[in-house]
N, C-alpha and C positions, 0 to 999 in steps of 0.2 A: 465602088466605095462612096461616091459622092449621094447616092441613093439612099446608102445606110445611114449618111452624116444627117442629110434631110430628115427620114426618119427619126432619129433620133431628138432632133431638134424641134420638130412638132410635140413629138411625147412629151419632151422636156417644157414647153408650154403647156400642154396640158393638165401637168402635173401643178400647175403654180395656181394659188389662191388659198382659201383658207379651209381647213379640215378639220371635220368631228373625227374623232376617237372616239372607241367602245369602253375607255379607260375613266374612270370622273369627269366624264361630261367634260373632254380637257377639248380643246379647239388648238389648230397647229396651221401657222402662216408657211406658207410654202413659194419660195420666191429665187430668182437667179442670184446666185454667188458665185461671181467668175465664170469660170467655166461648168460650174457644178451647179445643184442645184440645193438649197440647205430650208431645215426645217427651224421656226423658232416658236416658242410657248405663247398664247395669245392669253388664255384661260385656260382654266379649271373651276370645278365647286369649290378645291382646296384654297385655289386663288382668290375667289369671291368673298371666303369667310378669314384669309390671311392671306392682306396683297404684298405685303413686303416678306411673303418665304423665300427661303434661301434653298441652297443646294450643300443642304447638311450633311448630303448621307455622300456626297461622291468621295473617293479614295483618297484624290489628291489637296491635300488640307488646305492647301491656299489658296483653291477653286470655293470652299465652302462657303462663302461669304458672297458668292453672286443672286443674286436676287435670278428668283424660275421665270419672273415675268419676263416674255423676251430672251428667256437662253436659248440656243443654239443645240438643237438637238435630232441631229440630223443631216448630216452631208452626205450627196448621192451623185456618179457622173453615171454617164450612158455607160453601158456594159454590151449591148446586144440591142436588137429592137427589141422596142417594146419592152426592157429589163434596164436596171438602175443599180448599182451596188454601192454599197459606202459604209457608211457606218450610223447607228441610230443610240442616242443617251436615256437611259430612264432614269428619269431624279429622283423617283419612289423607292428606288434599292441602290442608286448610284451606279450601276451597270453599265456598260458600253458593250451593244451588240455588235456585229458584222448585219449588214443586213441587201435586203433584196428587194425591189418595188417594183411592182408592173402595175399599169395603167388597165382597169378593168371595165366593163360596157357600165354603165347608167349611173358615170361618176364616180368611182370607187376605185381606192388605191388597195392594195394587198403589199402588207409589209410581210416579209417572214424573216427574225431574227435569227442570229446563231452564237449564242454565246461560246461555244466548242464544238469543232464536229458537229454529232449527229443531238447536242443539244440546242434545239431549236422551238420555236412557237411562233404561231401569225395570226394579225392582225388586219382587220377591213375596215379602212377609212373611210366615211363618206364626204360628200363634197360640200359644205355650209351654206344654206341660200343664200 
């Protein structure tokens, strides 16, 4: 056990610093929260051209009024080596996935969401110089 905690705890440095998405050019800080490890919005294009957007579209109406810059979207604990589970937000549809993260060779994270079941889709983060 103590081998897998280790493990774990390297990954989970590994996974910390800052990340491109294949999404609008969005960049995503990736940093320790507790015991977990959480995602927050650094950029986007959409950010660039409207830095004071909100998070209009999420479900819960008294959430809409938080500014994207800096939300939270993304908390993840260790699951397995090398594997991360938690949950990931898209303010673009107001969604909340279930999701999956593994640490991939040449800097690269792999998200695969699962909004239900077998609906799911993935995503490859790179790592921002």
């Amino acid at each position: 056990m103590p081998h897998l905690l280790v493990a774990a705890l390297s990954t989970a440095t590994a996974l910390l610093g800052v990340w491109n998405t294949p999404v609008d050019r969005s960049q995503v800080r990736v940093e320790s929260c507790g015991e977990d490890v959480c995602g927050y919005v650094v950029s986007s294009t959409r950010l660039t051209a409207e830095p004071d957007q909100r998070d209009v579209r999420n479900p819960d109406l008294s959430l809409r009024s938080r500014l994207i810059r800096n939300l939270k979207i993304m908390q993840i604990h260790p699951a397995s080596e090398g594997q991360f589970r938690g949950w990931v937000y898209d303010p673009k549809s107001g969604h909340t996935y279930q999701v999956v993260v593994r640490m991939r060779a040449g800097d690269h994270l792999e998200l695969t969401g699962c909004i239900f079941g077998p609906l799911c889709g993935s995503q490859s983060w790179n790592r921002a110089p």
